[in-house]
Biopython code that builds the backbone (N, CA, C, O; Angstrom):
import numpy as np
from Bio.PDB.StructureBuilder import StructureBuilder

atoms = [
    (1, "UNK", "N", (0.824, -1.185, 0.000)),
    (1, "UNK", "CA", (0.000, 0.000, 0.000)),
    (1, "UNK", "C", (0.874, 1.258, 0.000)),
    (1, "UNK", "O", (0.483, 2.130, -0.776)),
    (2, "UNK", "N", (2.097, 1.565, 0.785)),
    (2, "UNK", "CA", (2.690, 2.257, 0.479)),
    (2, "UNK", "C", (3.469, 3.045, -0.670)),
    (2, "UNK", "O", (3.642, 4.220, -0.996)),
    (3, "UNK", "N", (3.901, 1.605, -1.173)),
    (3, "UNK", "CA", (4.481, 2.270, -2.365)),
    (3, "UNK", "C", (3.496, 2.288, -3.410)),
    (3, "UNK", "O", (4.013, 2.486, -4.509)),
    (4, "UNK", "N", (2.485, 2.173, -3.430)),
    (4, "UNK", "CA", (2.095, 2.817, -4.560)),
    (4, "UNK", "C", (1.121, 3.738, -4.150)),
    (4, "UNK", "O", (0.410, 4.181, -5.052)),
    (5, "UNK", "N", (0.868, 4.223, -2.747)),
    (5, "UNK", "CA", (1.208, 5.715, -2.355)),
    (5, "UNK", "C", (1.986, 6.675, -2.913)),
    (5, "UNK", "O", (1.468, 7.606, -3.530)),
    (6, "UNK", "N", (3.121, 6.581, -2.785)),
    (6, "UNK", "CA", (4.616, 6.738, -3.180)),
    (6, "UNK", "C", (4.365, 7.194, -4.571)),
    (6, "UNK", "O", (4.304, 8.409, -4.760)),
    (7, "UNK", "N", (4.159, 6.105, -5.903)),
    (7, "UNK", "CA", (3.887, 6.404, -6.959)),
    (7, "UNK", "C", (3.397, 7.028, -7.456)),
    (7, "UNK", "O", (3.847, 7.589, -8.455)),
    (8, "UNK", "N", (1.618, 7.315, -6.718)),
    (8, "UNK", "CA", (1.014, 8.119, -6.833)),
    (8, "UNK", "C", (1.661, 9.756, -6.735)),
    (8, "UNK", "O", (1.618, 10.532, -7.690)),
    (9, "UNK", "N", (2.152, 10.037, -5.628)),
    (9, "UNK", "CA", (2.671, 11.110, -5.504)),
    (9, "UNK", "C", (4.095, 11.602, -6.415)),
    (9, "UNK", "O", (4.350, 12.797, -6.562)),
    (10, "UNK", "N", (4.776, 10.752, -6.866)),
    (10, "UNK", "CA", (5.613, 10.861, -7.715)),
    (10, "UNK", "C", (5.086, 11.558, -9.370)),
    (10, "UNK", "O", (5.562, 12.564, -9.897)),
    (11, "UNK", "N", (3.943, 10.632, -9.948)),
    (11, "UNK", "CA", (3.634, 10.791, -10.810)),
    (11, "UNK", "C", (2.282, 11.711, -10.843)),
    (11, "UNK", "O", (1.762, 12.275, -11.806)),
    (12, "UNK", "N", (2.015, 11.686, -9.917)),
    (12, "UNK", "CA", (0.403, 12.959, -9.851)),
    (12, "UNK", "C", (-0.890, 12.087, -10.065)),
    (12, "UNK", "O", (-0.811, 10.952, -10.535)),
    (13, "UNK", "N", (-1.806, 12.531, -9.785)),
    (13, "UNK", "CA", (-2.597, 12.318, -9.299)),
    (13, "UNK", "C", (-3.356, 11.442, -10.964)),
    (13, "UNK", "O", (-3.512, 12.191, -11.929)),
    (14, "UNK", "N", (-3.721, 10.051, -11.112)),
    (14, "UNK", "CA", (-3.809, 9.434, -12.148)),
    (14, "UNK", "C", (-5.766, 10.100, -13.072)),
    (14, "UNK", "O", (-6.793, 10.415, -12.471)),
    (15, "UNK", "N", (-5.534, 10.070, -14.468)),
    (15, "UNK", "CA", (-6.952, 10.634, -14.779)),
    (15, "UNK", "C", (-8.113, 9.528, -14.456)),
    (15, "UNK", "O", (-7.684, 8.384, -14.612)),
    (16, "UNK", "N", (-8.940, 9.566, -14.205)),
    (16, "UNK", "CA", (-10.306, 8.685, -13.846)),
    (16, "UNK", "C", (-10.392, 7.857, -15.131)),
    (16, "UNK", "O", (-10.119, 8.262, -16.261)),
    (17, "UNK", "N", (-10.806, 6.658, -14.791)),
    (17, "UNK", "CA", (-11.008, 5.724, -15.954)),
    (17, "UNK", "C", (-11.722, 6.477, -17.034)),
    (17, "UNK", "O", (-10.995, 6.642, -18.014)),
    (18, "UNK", "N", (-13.036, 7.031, -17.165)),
    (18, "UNK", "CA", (-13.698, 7.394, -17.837)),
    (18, "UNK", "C", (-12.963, 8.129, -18.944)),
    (18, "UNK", "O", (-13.160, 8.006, -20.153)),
    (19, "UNK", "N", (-12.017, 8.974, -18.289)),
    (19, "UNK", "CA", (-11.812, 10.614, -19.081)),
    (19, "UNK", "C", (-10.849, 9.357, -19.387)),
    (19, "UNK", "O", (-9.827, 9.969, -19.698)),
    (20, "UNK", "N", (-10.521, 7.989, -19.497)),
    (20, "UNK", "CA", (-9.230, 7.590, -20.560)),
    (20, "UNK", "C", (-9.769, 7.597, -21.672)),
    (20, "UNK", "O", (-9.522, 8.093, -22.771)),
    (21, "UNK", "N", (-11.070, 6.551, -20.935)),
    (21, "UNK", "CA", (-11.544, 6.050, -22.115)),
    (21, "UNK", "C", (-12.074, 7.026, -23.180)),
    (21, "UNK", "O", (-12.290, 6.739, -24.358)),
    (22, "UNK", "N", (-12.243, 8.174, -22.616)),
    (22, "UNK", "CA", (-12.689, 9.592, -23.797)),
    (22, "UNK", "C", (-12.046, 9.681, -24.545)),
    (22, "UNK", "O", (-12.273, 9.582, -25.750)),
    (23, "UNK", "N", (-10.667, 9.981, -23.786)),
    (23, "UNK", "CA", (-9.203, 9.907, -24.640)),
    (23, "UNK", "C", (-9.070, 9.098, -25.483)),
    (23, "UNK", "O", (-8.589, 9.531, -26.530)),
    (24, "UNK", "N", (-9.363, 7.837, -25.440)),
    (24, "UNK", "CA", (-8.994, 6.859, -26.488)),
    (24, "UNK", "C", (-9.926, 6.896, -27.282)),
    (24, "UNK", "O", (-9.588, 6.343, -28.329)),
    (25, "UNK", "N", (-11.297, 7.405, -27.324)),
    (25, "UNK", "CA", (-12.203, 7.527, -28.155)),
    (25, "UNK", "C", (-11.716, 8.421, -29.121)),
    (25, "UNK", "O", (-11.600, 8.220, -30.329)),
    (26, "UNK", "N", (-11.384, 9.642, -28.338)),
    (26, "UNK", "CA", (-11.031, 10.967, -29.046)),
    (26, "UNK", "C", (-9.664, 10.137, -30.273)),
    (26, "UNK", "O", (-9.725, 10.017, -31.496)),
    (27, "UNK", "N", (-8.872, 9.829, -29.582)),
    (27, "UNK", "CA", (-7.690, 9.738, -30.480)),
    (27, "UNK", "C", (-8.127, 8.134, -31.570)),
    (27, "UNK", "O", (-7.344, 7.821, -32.468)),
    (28, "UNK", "N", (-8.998, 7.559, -31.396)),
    (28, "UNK", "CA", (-9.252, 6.543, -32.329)),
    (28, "UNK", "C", (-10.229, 7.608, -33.535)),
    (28, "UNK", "O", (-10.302, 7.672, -34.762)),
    (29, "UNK", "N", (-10.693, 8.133, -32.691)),
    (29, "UNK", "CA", (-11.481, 9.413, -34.645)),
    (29, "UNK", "C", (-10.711, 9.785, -35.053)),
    (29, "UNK", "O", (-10.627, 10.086, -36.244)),
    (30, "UNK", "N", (-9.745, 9.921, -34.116)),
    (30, "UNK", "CA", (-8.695, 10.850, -34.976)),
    (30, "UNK", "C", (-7.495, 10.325, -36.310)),
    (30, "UNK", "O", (-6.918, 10.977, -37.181)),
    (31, "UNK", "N", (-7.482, 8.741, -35.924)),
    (31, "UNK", "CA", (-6.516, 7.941, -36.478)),
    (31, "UNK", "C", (-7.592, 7.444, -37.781)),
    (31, "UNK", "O", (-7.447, 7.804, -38.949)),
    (32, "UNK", "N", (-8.671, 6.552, -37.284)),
    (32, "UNK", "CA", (-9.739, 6.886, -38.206)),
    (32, "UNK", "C", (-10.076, 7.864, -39.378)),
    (32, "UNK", "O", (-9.940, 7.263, -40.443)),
    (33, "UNK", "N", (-10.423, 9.013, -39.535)),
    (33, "UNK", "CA", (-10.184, 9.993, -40.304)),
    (33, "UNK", "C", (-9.032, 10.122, -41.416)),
    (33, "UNK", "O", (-9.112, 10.389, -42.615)),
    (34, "UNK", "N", (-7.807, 9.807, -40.500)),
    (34, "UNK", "CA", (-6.669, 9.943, -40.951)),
    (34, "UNK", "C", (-6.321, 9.050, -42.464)),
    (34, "UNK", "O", (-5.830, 9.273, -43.571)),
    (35, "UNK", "N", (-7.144, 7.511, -41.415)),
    (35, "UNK", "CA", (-6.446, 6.492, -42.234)),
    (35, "UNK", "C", (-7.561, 6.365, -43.207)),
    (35, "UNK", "O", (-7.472, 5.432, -44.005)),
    (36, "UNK", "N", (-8.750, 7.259, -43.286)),
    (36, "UNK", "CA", (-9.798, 7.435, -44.274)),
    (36, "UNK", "C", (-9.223, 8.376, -45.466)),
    (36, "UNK", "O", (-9.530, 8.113, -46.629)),
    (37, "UNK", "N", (-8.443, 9.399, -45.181)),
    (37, "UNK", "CA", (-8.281, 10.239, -46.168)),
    (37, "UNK", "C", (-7.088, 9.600, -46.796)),
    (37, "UNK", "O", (-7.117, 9.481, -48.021)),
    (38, "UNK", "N", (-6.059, 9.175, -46.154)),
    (38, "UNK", "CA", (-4.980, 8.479, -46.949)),
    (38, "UNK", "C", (-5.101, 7.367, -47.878)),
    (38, "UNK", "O", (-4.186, 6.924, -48.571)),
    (39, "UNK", "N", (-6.827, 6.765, -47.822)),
    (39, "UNK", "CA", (-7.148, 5.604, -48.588)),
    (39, "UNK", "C", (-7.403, 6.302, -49.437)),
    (39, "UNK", "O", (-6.702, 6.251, -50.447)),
    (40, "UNK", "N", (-8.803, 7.480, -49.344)),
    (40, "UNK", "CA", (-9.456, 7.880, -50.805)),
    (40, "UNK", "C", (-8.272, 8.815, -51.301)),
    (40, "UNK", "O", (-8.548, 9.024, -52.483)),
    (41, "UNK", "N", (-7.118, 9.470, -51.004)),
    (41, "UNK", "CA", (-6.283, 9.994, -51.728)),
    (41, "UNK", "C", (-5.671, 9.055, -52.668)),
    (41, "UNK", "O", (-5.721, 9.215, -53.888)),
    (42, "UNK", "N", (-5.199, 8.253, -52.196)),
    (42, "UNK", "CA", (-4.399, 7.331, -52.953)),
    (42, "UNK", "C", (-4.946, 6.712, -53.348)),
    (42, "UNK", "O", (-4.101, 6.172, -54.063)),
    (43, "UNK", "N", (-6.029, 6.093, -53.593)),
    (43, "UNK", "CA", (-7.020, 5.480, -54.664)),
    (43, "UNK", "C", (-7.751, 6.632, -55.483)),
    (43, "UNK", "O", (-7.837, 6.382, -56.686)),
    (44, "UNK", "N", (-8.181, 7.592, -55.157)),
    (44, "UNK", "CA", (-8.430, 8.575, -56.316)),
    (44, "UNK", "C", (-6.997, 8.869, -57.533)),
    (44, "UNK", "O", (-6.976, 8.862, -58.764)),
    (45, "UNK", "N", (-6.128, 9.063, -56.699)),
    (45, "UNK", "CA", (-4.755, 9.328, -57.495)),
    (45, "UNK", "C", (-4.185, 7.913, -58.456)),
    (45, "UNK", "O", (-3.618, 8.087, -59.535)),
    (46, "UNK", "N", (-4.362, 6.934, -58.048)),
    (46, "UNK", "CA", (-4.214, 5.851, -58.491)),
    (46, "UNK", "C", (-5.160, 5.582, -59.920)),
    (46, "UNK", "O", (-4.792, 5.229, -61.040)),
    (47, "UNK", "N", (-6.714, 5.947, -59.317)),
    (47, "UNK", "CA", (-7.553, 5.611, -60.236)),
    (47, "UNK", "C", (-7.417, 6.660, -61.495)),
    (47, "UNK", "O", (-7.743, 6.317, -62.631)),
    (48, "UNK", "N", (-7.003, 7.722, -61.251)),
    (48, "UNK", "CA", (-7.107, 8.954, -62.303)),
    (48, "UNK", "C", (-6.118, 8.878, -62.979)),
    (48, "UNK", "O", (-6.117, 9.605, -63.972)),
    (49, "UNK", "N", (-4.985, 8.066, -62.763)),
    (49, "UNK", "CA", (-3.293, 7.906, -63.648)),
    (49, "UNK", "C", (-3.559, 6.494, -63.762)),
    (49, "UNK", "O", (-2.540, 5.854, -63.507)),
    (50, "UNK", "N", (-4.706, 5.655, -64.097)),
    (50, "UNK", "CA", (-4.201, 4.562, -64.608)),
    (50, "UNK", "C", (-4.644, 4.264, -65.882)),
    (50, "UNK", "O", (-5.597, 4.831, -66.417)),
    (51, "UNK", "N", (-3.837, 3.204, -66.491)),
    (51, "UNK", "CA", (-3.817, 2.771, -67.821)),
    (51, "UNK", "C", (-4.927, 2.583, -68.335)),
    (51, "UNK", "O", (-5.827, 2.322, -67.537)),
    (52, "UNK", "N", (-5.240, 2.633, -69.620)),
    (52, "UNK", "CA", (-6.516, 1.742, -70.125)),
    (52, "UNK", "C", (-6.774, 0.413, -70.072)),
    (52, "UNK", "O", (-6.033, -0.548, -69.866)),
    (53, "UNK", "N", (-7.995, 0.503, -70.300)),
    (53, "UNK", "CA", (-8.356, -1.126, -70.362)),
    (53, "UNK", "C", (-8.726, -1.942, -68.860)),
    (53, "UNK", "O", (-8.896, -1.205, -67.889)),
    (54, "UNK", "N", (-8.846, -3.372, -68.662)),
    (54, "UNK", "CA", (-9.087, -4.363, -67.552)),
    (54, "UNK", "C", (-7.662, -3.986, -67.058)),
    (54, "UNK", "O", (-7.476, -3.328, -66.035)),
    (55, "UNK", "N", (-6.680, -4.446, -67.853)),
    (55, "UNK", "CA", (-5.458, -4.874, -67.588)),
    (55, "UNK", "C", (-4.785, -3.544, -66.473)),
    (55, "UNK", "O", (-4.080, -3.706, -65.477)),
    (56, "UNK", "N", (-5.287, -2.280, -67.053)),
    (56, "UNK", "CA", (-4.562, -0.575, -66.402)),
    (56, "UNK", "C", (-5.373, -0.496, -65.021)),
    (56, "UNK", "O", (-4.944, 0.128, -64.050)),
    (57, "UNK", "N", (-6.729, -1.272, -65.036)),
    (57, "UNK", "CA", (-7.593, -0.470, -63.902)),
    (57, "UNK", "C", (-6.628, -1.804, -62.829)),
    (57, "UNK", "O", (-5.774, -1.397, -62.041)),
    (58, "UNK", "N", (-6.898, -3.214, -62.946)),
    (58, "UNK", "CA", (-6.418, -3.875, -62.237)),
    (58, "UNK", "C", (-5.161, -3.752, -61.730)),
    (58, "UNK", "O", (-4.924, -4.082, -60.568)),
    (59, "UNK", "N", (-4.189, -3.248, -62.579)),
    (59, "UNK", "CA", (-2.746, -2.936, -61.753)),
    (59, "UNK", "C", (-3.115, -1.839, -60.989)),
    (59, "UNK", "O", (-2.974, -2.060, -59.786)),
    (60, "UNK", "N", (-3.522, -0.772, -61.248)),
    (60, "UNK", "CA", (-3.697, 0.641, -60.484)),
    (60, "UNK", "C", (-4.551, 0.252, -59.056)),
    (60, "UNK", "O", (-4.278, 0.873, -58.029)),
    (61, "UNK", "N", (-5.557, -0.769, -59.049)),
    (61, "UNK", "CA", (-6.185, -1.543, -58.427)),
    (61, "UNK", "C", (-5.014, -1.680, -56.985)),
    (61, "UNK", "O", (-4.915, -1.047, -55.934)),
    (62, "UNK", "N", (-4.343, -2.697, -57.514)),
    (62, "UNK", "CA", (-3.143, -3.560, -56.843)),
    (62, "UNK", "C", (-2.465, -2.872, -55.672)),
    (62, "UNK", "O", (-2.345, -3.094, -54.467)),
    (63, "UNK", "N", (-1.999, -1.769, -56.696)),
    (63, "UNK", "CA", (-1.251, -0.689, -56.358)),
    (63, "UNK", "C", (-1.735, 0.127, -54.920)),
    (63, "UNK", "O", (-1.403, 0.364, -53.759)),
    (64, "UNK", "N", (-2.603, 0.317, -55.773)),
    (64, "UNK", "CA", (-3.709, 1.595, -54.833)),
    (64, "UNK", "C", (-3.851, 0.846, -53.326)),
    (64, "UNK", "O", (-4.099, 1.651, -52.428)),
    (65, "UNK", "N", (-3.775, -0.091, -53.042)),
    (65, "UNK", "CA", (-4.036, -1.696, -51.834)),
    (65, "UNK", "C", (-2.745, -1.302, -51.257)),
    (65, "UNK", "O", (-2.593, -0.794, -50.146)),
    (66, "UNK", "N", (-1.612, -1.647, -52.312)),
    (66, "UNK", "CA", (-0.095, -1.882, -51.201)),
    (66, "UNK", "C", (0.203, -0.336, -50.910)),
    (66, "UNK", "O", (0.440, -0.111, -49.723)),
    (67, "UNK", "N", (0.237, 0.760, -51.751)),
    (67, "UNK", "CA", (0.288, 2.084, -51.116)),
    (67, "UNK", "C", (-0.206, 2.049, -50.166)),
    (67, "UNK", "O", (0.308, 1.589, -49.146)),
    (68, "UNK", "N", (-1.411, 2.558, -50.252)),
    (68, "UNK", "CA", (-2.670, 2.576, -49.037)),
    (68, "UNK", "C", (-1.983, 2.016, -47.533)),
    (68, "UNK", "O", (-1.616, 2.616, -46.523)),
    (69, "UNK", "N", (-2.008, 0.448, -47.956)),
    (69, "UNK", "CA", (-1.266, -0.212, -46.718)),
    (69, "UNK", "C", (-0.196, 0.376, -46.141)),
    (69, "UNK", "O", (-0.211, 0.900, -45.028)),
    (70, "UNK", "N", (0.653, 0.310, -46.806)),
    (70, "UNK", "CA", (2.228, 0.990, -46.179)),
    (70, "UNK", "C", (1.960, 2.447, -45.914)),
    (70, "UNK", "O", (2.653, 2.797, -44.960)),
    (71, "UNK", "N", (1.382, 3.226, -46.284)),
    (71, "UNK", "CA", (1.349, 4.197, -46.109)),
    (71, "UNK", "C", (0.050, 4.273, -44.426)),
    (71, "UNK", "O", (-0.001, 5.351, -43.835)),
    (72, "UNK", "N", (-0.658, 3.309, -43.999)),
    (72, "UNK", "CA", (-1.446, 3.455, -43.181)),
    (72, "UNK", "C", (-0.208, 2.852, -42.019)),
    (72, "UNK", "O", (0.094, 3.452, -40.987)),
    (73, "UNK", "N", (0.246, 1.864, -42.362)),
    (73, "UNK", "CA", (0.936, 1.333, -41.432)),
    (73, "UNK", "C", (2.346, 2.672, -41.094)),
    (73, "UNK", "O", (2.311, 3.090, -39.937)),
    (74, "UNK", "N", (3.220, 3.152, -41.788)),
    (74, "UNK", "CA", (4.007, 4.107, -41.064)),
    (74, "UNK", "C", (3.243, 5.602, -40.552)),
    (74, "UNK", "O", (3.834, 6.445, -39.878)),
    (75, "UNK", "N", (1.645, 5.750, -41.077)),
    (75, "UNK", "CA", (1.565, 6.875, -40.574)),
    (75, "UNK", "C", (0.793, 6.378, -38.922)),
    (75, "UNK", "O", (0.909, 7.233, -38.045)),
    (76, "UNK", "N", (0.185, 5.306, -38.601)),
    (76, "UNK", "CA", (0.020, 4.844, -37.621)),
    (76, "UNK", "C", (1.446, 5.035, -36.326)),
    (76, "UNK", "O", (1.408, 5.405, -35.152)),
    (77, "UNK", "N", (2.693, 4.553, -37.286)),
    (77, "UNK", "CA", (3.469, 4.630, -36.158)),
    (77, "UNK", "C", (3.847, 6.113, -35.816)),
    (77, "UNK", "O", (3.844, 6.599, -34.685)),
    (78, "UNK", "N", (4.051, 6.514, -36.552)),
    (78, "UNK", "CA", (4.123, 8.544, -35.954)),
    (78, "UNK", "C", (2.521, 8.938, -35.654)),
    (78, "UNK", "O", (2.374, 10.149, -35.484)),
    (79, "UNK", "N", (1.383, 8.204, -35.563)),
    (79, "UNK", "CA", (0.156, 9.237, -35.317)),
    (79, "UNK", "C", (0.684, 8.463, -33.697)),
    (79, "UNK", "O", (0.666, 9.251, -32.752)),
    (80, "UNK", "N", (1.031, 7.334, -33.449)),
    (80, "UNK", "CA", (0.663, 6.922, -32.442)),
    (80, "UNK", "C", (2.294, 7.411, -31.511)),
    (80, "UNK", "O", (2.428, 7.204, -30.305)),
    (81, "UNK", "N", (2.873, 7.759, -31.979)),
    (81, "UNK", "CA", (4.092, 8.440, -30.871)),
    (81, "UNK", "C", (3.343, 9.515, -30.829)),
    (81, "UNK", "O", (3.225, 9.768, -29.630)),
    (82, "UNK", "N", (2.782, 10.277, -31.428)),
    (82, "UNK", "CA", (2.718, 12.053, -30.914)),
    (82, "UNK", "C", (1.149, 12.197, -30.554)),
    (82, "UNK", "O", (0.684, 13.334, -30.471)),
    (83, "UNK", "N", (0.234, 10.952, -30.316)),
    (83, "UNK", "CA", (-0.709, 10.931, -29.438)),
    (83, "UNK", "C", (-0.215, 11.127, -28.367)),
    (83, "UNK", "O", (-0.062, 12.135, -27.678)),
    (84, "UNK", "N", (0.183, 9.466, -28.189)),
    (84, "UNK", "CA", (0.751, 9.158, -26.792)),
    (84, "UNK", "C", (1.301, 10.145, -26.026)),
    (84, "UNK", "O", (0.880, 10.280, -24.877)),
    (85, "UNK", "N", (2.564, 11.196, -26.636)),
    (85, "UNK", "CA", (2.648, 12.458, -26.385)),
    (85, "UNK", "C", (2.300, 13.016, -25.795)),
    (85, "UNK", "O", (2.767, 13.419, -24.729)),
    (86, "UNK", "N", (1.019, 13.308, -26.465)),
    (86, "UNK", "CA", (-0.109, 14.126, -26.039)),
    (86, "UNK", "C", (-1.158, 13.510, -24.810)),
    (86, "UNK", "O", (-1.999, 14.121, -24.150)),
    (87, "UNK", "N", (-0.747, 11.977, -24.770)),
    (87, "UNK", "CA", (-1.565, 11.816, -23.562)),
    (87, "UNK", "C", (-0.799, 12.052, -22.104)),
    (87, "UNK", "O", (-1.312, 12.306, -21.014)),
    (88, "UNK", "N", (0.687, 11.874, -22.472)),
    (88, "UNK", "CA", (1.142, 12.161, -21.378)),
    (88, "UNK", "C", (1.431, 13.707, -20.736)),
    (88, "UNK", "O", (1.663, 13.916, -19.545)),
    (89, "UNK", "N", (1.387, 14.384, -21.431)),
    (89, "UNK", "CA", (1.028, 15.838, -21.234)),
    (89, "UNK", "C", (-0.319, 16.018, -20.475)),
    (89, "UNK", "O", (-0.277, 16.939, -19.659)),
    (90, "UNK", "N", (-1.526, 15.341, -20.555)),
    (90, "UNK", "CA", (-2.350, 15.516, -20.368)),
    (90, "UNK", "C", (-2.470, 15.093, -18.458)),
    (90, "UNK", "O", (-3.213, 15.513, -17.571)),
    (91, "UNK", "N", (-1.512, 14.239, -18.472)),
    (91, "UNK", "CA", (-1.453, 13.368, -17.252)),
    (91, "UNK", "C", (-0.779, 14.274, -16.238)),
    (91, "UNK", "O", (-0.565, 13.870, -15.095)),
]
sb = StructureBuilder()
sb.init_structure("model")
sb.init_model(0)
sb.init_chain("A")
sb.init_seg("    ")
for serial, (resi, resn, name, xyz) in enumerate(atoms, 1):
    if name == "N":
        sb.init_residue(resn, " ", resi, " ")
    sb.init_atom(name, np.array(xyz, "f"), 0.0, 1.0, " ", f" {name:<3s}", serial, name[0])
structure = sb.get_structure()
């Protein structure tokens, strides 16, 4: 019981479950959104520069998938350092 007395006072006074879970609400729209506009960008851009025919839409298709992906997956890892950031500021 003490030491995490101790902790408490070290680190300040912890936010109430609720206001986390706000927090994590808040910052999941936010990643959401994110990883919404980086899809229809890069599939609009994809779809408007591709080739003719089955053969142009299906590669641009392909494409538009593995961009998208990689591009959701590294912006995840910087949205999610400079949340976190931001949650500990908050704390």
């Amino acid at each position: 019981m003490q030491f995490s007395a101790m902790a408490q006072k070290q680190v300040g006074a912890p936010l109430p479950l609720e206001e986390l879970r706000q927090l994590a609400d808040v910052f999941g729209l936010i990643k959401s959104f994110i990883f919404g506009l980086i899809i229809a960008l890069v599939g609009c851009y994809k779809g408007m520069t591709c080739g003719m025919g089955a053969e142009g839409v299906g590669k641009a298709t392909t494409e538009a998938v593995v961009y998208s992906s990689i591009a959701i997956l590294i912006t995840n890892f910087f949205l999610t350092l400079v949340l976190q950031r931001i949650a500990l500021m908050m704390l």
